[in-house]
C-alpha positions as CSV (number, residue, x, y, z in Angstrom):
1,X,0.0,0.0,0.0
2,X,2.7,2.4,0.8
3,X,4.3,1.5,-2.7
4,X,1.2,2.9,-4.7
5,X,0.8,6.2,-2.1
6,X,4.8,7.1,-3.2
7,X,3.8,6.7,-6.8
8,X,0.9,8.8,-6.5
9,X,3.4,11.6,-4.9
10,X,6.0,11.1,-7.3
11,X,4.0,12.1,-10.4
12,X,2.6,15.3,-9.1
13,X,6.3,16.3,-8.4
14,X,7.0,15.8,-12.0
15,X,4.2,17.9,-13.9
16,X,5.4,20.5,-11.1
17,X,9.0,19.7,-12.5
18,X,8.5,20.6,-15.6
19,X,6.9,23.4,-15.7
20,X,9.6,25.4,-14.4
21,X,11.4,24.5,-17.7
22,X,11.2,28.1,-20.0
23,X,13.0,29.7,-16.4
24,X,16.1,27.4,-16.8
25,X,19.4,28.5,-19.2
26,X,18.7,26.8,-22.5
27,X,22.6,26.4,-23.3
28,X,23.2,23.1,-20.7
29,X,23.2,19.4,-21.7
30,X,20.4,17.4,-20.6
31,X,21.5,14.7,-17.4
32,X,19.9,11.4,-16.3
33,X,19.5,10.4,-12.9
34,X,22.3,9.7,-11.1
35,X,21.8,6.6,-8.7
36,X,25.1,6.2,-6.3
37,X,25.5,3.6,-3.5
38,X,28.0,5.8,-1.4
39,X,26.2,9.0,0.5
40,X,29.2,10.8,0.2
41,X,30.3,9.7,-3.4
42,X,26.7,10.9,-4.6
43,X,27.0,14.4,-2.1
44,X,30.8,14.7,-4.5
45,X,29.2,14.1,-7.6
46,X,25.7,16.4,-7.1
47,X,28.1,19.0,-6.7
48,X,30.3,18.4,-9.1
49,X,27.2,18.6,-12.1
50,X,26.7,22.1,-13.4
51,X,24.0,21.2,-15.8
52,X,21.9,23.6,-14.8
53,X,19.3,23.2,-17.1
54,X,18.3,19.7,-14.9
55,X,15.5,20.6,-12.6
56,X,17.6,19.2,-9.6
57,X,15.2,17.3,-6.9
58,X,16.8,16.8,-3.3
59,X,15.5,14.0,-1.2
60,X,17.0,14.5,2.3
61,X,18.7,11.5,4.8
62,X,18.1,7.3,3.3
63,X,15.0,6.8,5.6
64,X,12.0,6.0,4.0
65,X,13.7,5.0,0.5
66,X,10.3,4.2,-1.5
67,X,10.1,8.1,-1.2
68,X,13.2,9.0,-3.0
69,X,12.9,5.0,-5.5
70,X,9.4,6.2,-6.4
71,X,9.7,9.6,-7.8
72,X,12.8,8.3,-9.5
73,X,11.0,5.6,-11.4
74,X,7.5,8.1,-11.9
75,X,10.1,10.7,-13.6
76,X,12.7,8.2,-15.2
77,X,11.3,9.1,-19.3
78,X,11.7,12.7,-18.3
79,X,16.0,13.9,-19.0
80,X,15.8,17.0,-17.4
81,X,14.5,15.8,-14.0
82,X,17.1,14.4,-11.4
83,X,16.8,13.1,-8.4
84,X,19.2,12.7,-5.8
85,X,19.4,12.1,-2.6
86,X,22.2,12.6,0.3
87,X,22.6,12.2,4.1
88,X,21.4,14.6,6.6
89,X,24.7,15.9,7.1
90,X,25.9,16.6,4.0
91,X,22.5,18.7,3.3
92,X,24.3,21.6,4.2
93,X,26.7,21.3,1.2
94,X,24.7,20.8,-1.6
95,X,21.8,22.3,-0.8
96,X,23.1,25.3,-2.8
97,X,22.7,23.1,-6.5
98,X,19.7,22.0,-6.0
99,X,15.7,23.5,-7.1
100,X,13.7,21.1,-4.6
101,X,14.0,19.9,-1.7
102,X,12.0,17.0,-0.6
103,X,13.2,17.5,3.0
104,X,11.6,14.3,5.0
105,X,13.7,14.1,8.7
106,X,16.0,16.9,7.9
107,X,15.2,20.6,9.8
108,X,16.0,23.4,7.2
109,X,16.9,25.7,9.5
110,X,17.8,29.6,8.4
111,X,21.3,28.8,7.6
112,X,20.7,26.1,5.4
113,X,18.1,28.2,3.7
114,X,20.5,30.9,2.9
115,X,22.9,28.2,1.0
116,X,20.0,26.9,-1.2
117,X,20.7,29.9,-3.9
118,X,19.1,28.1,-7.1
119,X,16.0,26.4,-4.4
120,X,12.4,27.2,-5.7
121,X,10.4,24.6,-3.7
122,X,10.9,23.1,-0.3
123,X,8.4,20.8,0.4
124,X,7.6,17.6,2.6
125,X,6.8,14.0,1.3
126,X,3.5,14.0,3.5
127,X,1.9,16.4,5.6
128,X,4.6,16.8,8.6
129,X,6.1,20.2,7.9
130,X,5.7,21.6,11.7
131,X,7.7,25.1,10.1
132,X,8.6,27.5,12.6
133,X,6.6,26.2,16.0
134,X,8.7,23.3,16.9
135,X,10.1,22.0,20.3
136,X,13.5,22.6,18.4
137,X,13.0,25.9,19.6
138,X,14.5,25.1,22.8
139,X,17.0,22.4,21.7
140,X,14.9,19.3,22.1
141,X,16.6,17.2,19.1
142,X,13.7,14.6,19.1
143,X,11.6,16.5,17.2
144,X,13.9,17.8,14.7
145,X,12.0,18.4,11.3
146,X,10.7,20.7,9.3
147,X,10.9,24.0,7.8
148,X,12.2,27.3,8.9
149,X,9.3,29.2,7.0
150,X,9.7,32.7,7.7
151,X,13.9,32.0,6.7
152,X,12.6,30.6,3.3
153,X,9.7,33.1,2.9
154,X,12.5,36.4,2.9
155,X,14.8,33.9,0.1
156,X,11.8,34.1,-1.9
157,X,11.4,30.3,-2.1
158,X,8.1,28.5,-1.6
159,X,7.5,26.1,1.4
160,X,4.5,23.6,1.0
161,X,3.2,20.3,2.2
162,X,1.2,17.6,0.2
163,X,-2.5,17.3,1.3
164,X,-3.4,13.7,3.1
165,X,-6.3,14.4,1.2
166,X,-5.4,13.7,-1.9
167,X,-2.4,10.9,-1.5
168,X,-4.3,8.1,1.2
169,X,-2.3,9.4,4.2
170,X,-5.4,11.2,6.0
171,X,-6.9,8.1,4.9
172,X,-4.5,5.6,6.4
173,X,-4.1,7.5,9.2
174,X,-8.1,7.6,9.9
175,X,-6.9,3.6,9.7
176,X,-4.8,3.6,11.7
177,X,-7.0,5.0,14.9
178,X,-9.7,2.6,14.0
179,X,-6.8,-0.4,14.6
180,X,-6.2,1.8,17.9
181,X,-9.4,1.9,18.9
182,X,-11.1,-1.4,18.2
183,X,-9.7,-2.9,21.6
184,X,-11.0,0.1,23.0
185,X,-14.5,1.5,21.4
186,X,-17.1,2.2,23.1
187,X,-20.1,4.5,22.0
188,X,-19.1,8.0,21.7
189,X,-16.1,9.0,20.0
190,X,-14.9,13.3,20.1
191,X,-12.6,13.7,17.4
192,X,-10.2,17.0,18.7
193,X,-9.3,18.5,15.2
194,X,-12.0,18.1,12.2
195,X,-9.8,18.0,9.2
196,X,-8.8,15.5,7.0
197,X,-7.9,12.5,9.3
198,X,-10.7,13.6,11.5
199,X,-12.9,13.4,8.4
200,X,-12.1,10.3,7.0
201,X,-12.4,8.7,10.4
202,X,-15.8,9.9,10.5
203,X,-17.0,7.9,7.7
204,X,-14.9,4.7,8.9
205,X,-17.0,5.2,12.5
206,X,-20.4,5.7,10.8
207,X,-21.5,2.2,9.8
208,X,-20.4,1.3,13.3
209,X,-23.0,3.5,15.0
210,X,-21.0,5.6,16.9
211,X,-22.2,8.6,17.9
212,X,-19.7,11.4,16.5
213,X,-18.6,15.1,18.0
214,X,-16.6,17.4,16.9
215,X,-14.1,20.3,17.3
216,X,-12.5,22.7,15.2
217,X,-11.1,26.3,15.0
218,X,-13.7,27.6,12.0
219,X,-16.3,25.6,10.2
220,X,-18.1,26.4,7.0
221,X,-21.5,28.0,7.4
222,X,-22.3,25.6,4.9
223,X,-21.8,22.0,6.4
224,X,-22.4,20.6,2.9
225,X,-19.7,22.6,0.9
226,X,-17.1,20.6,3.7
227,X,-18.4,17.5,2.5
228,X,-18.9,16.2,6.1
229,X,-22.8,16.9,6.1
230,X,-24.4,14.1,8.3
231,X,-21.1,12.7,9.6
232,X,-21.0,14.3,12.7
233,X,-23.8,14.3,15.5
234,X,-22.8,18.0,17.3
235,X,-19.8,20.3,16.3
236,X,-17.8,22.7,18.5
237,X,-15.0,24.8,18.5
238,X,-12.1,25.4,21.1
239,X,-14.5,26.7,23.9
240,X,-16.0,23.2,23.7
241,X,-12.9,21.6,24.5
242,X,-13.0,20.5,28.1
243,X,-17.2,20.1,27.4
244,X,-16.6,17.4,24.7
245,X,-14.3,15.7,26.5
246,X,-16.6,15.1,29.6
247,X,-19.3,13.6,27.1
248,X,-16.7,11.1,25.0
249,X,-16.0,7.6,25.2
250,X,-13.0,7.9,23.1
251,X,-11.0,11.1,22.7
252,X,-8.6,11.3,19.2
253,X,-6.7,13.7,18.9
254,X,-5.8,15.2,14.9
255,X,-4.7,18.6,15.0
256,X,-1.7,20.3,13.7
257,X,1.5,21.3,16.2
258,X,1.2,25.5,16.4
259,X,1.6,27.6,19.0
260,X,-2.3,27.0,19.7
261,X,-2.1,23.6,20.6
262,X,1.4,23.0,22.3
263,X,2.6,25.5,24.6
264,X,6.7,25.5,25.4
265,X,7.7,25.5,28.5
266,X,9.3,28.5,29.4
267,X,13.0,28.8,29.2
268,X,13.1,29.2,33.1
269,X,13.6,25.3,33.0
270,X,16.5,25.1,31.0
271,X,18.5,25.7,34.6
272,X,17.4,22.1,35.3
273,X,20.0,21.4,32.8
274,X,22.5,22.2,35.2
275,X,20.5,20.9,38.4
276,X,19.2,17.4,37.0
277,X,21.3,17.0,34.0
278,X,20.3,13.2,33.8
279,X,16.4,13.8,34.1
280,X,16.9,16.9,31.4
281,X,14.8,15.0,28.6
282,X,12.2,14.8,31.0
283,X,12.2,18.3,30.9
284,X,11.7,18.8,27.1
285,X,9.3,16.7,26.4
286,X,6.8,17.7,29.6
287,X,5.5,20.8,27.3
288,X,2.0,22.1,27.9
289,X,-0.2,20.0,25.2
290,X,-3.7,21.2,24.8
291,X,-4.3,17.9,26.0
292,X,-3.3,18.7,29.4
293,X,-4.3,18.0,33.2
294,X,-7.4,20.4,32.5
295,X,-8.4,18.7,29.8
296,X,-7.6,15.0,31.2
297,X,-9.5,15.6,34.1
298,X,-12.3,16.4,32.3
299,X,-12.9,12.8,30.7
300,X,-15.2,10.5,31.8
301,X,-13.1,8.2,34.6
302,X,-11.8,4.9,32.3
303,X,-12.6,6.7,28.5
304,X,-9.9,6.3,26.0
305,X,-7.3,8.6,24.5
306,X,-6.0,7.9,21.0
307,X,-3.2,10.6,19.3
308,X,-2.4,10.1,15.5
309,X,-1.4,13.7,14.9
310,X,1.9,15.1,16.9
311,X,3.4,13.6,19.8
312,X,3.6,17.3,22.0
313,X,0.1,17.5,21.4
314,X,-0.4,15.5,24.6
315,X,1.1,16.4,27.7
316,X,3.4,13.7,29.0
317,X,3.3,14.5,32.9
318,X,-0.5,15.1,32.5
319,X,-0.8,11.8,31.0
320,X,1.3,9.7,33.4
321,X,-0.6,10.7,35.9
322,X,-4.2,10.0,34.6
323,X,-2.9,6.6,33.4
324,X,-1.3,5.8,37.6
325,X,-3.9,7.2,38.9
326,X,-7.0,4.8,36.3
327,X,-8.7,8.0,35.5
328,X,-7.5,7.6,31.9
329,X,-8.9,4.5,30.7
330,X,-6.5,3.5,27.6
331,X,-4.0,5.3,25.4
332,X,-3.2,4.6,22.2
333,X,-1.1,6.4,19.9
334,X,0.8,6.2,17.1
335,X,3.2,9.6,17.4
336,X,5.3,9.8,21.1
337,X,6.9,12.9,22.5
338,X,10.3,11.6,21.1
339,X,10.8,10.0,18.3
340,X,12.2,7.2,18.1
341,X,10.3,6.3,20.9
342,X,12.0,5.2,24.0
343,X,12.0,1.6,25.1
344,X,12.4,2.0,28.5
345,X,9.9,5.4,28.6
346,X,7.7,4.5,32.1
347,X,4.2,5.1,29.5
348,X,5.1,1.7,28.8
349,X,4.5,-0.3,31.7
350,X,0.9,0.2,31.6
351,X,-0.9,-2.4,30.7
352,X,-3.6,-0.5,28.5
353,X,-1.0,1.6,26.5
354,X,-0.7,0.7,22.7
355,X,1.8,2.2,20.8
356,X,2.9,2.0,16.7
357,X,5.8,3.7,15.1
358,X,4.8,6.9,13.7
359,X,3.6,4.5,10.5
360,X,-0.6,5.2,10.5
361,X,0.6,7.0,6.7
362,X,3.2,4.9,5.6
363,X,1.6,2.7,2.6
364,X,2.0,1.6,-0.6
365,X,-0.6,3.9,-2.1
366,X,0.1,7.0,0.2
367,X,3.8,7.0,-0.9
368,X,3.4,6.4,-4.7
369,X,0.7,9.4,-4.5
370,X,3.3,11.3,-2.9
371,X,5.6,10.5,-5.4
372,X,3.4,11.7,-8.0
373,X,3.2,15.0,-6.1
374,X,6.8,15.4,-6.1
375,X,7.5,14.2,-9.5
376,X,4.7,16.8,-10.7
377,X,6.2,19.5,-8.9
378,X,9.5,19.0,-10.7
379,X,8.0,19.0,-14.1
380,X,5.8,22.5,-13.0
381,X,8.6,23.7,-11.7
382,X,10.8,22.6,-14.5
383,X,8.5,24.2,-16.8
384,X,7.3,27.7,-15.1
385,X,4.0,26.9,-14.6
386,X,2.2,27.3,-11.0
387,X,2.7,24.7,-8.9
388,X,-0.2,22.5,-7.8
389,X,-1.3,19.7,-5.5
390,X,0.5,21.1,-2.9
391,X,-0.6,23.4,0.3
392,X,1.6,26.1,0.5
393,X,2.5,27.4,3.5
394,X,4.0,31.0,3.0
């Protein structure tokens, strides 16, 4: 399944690709793709090739290979698309020949951005692109992704993200808290965060009965025009938080990471650094979630919490406790406060804690769609034309 989601991705890359072709010099050769088994070989040859009239595609760090393998083979009849990829560290250095950036576990911070002199596009192979709100803000290296969007908005180059709507992921992931919660239903399900997971989980919970409610920041005066008429039972927004949640059976959580739903701690704690330099982590990851001790409390005593969106979203002291103390019934998530999630991390010892590695979107068909996205990209971007299939964030 992930293997057709890629090649979906990959071909939208490509018409993207080529349409930034009439804003390339016309006097280059034309280049193949360049496959190398050394990440430091390929680094030495990507910056080595001055064919600039190559639309150039940048898949950053060797996880998740299908990514990078898909868009290769969705773009391999077109000669002026390459893509390459190199290891996280080498980014750095050859960022600066490069006109998209497919950026996956790397965080482009500002001073990568101001190497990438040729970039047009920087864009994620998914949905993931937490920009400039990000625990990194205060050094936690767990969550380390993303984009630096303000940095690339004043280079002029385009930051965007590739819709779960349109690739499977919002769909897999909607999957993926079904699997979650099917040792766990029970009648009444809130879904925190009505978008596109939170959507097509709606229609998966339908034909089981469940009764359905709903949060999120602005909805369409039209229910009809979001498509979700009849899926959901009653609708709020963020004053009906703690409300919701005393009503619920189940509690999942899809929002975005912003400054609206995770709160850092304030930089007062970094002098437990120096006090409890062995319990530091702790620190980092115990950020005020909107999911927090208000919110927990506010459950019914035993109901179920399932998070498929952002591990911060949930506030790990908050949670520890409600699981010690049986107020929270059940968690089950598939995104942790640090990733990858640790072995030894105490949430584990409960008994009703499940736990998958950040995978709800990785299929076949979510990452060949992906793939189509990048590979159109490239070939819009190749070409000159506006780039679709993308939401751009700047």
């Amino acid at each position: 399944m992930a293997d057709l989601r890629a090649f979906c991705i990959t071909s939208r890359l490509v018409v993207l690709l080529s349409k930034f072709e009439r804003f390339l010099p016309k006097n280059e050769f034309f280049t193949t793709i360049t496959l190398m088994d050394n990440n430091s070989k390929r680094a030495e040859k990507m910056v080595e090739n001055s064919d600039n009239h190559v639309t150039r595609v940048l898949f950053c760090g060797p996880y998740f290979p299908a990514s990078q393998n898909y868009t290769r083979e969705y773009v391999a009849h077109l000669p002026y698309i390459q893509v390459d990829e190199t290891s996280l560290e080498d980014v750095p250095d050859v960022i600066g020949n490069y006109d998209i950036c497919v950026v996956k576990n790397r965080r482009v911070d500002s001073e990568v951005i101001a190497k990438a002199n040729r970039m047009k596009l920087m864009m994620q192979y998914g949905v993931g692109l937490d920009g400039n709100f990000h625990p990194t803000n205060i050094h936690h290296q767990d969550y380390d992704v993303g984009v630096d969007v303000e940095a690339a908005t004043r280079h002029g180059i385009k930051v965007a993200r590739i819709p779960g709507s349109v690739t499977g992921n919002s769909a897999s992931c909607a999957e993926m808290a079904i699997y979650l919660m099917l040792g766990l239903l029970r009648k009444q399900v809130f879904i925190l965060g009505f978008g596109a997971i939170g959507v097509d989980l709606a229609k998966r919970l339908r034909p089981f009965g469940v009764k359905i409610i709903a949060t999120k920041r602005r909805w369409a005066m039209d229910l009809g025009s979001d498509g979700i008429d009849g899926l959901i039972d009653e609708k709020g927004g963020p004053d009906n938080l703690c409300e919701f949640a005393a009503e619920a059976d189940i509690v999942v959580t899809s929002l975005t990471l912003n400054a609206e739903t995770v709160i850092l701690i304030p930089l007062c704690y970094l002098y437990s650094f120096f006090l409890f330099p062995e319990e530091y982590h702790l620190f980092m990851i115990m950020q005020a979630g909107i999911v927090d001790s208000k919110f927990l409390s506010s459950m019914k005593k035993g109901a179920l919490l399932v998070n498929i969106a952002r591990g911060p979203l949930l506030d790990y002291k908050s949670v520890a406790s409600h699981l010690e103390s049986g107020h929270l019934g059940g968690l089950g998530i598939d995104v942790a406060w640090q990733e990858p999630f640790d072995p030894e991390d105490p949430i584990l010892k409960f008994p009703n804690v499940l736990i998958t590695p950040h995978v709800a979107g990785v299929t076949e068909y979510s990452y060949r769609t992906m793939a189509k996205v990048v590979g159109d990209c490239a070939v819009q971007i190749h070409t000159g034309v506006p780039v679709t299939g993308v939401e751009f964030v700047n």
